[in-house]
C-alpha positions as CSV (number, residue, x, y, z in Angstrom):
1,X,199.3,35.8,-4.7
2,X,196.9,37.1,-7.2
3,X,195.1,39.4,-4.4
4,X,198.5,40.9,-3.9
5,X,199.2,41.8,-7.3
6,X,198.4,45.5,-6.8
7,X,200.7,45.5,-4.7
8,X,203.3,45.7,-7.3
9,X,201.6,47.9,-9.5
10,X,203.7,51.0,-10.7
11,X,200.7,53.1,-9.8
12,X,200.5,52.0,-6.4
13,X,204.7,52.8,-5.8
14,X,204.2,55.7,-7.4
15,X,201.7,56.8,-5.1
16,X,203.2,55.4,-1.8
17,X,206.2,56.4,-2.7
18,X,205.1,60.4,-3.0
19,X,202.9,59.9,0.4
20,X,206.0,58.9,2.1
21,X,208.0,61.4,0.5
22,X,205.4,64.1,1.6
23,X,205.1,62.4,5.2
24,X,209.0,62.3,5.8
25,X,209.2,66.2,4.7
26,X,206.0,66.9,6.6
27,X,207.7,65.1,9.7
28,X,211.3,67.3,9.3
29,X,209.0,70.7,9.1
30,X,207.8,69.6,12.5
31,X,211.0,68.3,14.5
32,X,213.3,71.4,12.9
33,X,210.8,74.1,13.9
34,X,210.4,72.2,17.4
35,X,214.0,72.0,17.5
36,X,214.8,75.6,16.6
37,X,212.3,76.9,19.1
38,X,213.7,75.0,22.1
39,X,217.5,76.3,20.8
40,X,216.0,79.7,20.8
41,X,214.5,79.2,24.1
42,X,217.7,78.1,25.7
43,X,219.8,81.2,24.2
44,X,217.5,83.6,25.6
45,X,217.1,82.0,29.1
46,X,221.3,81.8,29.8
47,X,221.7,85.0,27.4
48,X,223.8,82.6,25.3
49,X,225.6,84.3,22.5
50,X,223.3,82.3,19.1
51,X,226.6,82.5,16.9
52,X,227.6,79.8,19.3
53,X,225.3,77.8,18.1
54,X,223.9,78.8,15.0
55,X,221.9,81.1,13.2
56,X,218.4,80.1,13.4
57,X,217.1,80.7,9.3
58,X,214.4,77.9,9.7
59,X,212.4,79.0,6.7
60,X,215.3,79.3,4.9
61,X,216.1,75.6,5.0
62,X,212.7,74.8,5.0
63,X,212.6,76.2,1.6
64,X,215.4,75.0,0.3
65,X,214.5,71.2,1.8
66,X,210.8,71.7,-0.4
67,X,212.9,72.9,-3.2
68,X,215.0,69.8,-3.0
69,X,211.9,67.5,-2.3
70,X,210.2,68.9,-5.8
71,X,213.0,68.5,-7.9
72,X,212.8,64.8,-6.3
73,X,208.7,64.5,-6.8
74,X,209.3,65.9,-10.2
75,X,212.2,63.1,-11.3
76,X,209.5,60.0,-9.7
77,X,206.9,61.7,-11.7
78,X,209.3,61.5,-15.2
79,X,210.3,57.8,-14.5
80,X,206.8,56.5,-13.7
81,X,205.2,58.4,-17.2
82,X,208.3,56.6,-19.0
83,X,207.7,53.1,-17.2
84,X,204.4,53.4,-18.1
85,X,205.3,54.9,-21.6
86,X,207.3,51.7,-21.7
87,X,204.8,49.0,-20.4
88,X,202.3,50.2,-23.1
89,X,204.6,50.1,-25.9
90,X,205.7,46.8,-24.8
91,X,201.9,45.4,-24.6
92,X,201.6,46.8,-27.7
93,X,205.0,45.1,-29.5
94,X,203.8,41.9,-28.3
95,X,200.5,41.8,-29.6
96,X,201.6,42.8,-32.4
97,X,204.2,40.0,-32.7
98,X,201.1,38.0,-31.7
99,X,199.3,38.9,-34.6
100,X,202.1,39.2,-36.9
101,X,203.7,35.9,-36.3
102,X,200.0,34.6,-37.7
103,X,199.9,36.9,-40.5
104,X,203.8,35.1,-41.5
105,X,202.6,31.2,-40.0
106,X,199.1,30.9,-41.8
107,X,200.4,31.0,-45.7
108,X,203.9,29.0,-44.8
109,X,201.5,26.6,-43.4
110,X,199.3,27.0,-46.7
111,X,202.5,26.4,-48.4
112,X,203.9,23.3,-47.0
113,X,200.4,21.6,-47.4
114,X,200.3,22.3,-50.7
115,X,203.9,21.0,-51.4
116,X,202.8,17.7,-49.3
117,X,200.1,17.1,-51.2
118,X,202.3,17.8,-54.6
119,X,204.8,14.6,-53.0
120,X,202.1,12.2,-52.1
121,X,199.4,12.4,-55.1
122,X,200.0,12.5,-58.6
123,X,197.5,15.9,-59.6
124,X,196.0,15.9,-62.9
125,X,197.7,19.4,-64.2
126,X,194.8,21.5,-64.4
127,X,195.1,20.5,-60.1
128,X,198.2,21.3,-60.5
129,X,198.3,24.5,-62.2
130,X,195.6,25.5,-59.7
131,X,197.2,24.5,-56.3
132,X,200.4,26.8,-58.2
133,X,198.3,29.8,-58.1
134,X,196.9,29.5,-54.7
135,X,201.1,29.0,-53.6
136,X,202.1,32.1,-55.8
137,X,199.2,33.8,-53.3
138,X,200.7,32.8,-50.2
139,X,204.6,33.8,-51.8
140,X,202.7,37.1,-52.3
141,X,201.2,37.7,-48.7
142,X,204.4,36.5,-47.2
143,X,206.4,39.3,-49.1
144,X,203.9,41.7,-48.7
145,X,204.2,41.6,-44.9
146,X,208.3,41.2,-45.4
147,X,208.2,44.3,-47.0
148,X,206.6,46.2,-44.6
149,X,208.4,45.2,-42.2
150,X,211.4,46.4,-44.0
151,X,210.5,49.8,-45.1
152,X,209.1,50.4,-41.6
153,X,212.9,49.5,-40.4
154,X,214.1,51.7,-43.3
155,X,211.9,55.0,-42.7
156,X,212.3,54.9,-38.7
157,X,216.2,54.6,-39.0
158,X,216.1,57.3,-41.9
159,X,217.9,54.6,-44.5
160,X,214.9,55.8,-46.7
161,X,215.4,57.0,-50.7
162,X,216.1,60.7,-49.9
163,X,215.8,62.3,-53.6
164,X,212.9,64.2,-54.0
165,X,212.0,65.5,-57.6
166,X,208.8,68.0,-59.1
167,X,205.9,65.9,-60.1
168,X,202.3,66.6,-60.8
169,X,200.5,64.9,-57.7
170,X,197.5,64.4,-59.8
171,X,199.5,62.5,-62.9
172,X,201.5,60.4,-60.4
173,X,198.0,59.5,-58.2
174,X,196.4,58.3,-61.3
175,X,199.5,56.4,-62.2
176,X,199.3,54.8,-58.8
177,X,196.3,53.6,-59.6
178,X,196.6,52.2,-63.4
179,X,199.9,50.5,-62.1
180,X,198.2,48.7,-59.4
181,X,194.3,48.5,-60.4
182,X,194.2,44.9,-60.3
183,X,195.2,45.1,-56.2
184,X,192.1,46.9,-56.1
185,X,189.3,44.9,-57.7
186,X,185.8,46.1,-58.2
187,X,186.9,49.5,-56.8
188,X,185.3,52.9,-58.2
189,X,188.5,55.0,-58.3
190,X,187.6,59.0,-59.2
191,X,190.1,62.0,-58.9
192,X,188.3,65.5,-58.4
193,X,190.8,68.4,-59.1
194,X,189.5,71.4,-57.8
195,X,192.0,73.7,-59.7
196,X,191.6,72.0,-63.0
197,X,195.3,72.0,-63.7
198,X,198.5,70.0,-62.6
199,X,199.5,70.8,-59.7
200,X,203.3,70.4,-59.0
201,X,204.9,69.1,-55.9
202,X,208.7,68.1,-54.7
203,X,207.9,64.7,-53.2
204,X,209.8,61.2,-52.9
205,X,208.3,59.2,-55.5
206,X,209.3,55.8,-53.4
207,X,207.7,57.3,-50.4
208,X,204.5,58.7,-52.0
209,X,203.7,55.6,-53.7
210,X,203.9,53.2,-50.1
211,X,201.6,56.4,-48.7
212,X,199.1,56.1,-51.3
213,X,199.4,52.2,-50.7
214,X,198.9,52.3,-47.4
215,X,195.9,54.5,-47.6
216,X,194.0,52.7,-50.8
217,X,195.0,49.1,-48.8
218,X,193.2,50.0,-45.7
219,X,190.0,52.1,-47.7
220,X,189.4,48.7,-49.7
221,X,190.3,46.2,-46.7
222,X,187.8,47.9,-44.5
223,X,185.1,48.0,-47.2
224,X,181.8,45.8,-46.8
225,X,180.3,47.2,-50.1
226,X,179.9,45.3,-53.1
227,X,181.6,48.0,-54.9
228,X,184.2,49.8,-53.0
229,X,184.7,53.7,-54.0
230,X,187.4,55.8,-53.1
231,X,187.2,59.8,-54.3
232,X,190.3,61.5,-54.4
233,X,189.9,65.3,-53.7
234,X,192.8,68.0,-54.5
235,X,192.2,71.1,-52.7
236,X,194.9,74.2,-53.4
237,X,195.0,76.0,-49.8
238,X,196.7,79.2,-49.4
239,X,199.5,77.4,-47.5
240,X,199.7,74.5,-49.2
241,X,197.5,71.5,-50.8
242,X,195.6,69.4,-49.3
243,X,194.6,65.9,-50.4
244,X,191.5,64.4,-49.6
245,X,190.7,60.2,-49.7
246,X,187.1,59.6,-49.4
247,X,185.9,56.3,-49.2
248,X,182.9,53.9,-48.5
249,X,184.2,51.9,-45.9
250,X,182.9,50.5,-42.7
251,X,183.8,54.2,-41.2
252,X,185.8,54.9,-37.8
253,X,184.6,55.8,-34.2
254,X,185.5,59.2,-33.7
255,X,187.4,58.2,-30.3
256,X,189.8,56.2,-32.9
257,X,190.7,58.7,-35.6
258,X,193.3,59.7,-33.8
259,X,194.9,56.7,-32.6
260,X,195.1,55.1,-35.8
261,X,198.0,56.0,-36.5
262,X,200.1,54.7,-33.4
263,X,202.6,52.2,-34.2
264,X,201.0,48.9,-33.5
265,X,197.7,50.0,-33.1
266,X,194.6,48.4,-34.5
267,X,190.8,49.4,-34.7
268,X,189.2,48.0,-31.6
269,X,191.0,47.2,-28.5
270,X,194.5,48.1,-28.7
271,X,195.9,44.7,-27.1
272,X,192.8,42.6,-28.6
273,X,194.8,39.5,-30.4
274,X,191.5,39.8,-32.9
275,X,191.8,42.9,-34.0
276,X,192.0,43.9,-37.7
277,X,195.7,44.1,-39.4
278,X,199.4,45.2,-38.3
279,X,199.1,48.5,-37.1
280,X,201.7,49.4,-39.4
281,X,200.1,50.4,-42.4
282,X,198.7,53.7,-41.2
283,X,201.9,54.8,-38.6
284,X,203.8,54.5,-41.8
285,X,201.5,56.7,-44.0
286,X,202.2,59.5,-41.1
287,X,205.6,59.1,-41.3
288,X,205.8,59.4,-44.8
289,X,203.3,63.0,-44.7
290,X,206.5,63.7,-42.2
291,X,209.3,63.7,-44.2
292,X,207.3,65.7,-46.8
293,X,206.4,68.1,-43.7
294,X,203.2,67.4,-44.1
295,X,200.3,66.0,-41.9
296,X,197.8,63.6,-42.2
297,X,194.4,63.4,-40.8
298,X,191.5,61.1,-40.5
299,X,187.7,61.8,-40.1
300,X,184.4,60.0,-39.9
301,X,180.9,60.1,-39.2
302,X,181.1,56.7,-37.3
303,X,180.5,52.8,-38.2
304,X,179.1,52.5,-41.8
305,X,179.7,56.5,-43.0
306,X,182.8,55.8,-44.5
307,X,186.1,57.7,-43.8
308,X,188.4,60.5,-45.1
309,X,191.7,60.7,-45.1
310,X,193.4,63.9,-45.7
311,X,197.3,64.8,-46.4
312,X,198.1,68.2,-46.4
313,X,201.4,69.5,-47.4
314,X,202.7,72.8,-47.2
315,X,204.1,75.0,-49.3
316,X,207.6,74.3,-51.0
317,X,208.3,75.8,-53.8
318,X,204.5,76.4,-54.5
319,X,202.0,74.3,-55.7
320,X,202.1,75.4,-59.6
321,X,200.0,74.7,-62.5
């Protein structure tokens, strides 16, 4: 059965099915013009009157049949892209329920050993205290992952916080990053602001805080340095500002930059089990530079150069000092 499995392949129908399409119009050129000539031969040997019959306008029909037969080709062509659309998205979803489903079973397993061992042994309490932080740990991980599953739901169905308010971008980055340094241990953090002044944005402070997340998450994950560094460029454009995230990470192929931020997608083969994290992390970033009407980009030198991240948002209401 196995040899046959082309067979079935949506290329394959496709393609059979527009041969046969072609050979069955191919085919009807041939009998109507043979057809027509032999009615026109018969008029003219009985001087027939053609009203009779009918009036011969073989290229007429013949162009109205291969306008016909495009608008058909044209609506296989649509529902081929979108079944293979379709079957790519659905490889995708279910590797990434693959991977996801380990991400959620590895610390509930962590969790019930630990409780099993907490029923059967009495633990001195420095054991005890010291098995507690490894479960608060797994707790952590397991509502990390909850909650990105839930502001992914809330940002694609537009449930998200809406309000946007005036803030200096460069006060609320280095906010982010006092609030949340001990998520990013051992990291060199700088901030280089070009204009040397705050520089004032309308943004969603919920929003911006998951994109600035996302982005210091995955320049610290993918890090093999001893002493991750991420440098945090403002750059005033006449149309905007642009924000840059340089770090030294483990870098990207150029081939990937852009398909990092698909939903599901992961560095390396895009239905690899292996591969590296969610795939969420990054499609969620560009969402976010979306509702701020802004874009976000990423460029590399390759493996081991590091990588940049840029956001750049256009002008609304100006970029002030």
């Amino acid at each position: 059965m196995n040899r046959f499995k082309w067979f079935y392949h949506p290329v394959f129908i496709f393609i059979f099915s527009i041969v046969a399409l072609a050979a069955s119009l191919v085919l009807y050129v041939y009998w109507y013009i043979g057809v027509s000539a032999g009615l026109a031969s018969i008029i003219k040997n009985y001087n027939l009157d053609p009203n009779q019959f009918f009036e011969v306008n073989t290229w007429v029909v013949v162009l109205v049949l291969s306008i016909l037969v495009g608008i058909i080709l044209v609506g296989v062509f649509v529902i081929f892209v979108y079944n293979q659309k379709t079957w790519q998205l659905y490889r995708l979803q279910r590797n990434f329920i693959n991977n996801f489903t380990h991400e959620l079973k590895t610390p509930v397993t962590s969790l019930k050993l630990y409780l099993d061992t907490f029923t059967k042994y009495d633990l001195p309490r420095e054991e005890q205290i010291k098995y507690v932080g490894y479960m608060l740990q797994d707790v952590e991980r397991l509502l990390k992952n909850i909650n990105r599953i839930l502001n992914l739901a809330r940002i694609e169905s537009g449930n998200y916080w809406k309000e946007f308010v005036i803030v200096d971008l460069v006060n609320a980055v280095q906010k982010f990053y006092r609030n949340n340094a001990d998520l990013f241990p051992n990291c060199e953090f700088k901030i280089h602001n070009l204009a040397g002044k705050p520089l004032h944005y309308p943004i969603n402070p919920q929003l911006f805080e998951m994109f600035l997340m996302n982005i210091m998450t995955n320049a610290v994950k993918y890090n093999e340095s001893d002493n991750p560094s991420v440098d945090v460029h403002f750059i005033p454009r006449k149309k905007g500002l642009q924000i840059r995230f340089e770090d030294n990470g483990i870098g990207i192929e150029k081939s990937e930059t852009k398909k990092i931020f698909r939903m599901f997608y992961r560095v390396g083969q895009a239905d690899d089990a292996t591969a590296n994290g969610s795939g969420l992390g990054l499609y969620m970033a560009r969402q976010i530079a979306r509702i701020h009407k802004g874009e976000v980009t990423a460029e590399s030198e390759g493996k081991g150069k590091g990588s940049i991240f840029a956001l750049t948002l256009p002008m609304r209401g100006g970029v002030e000092g």
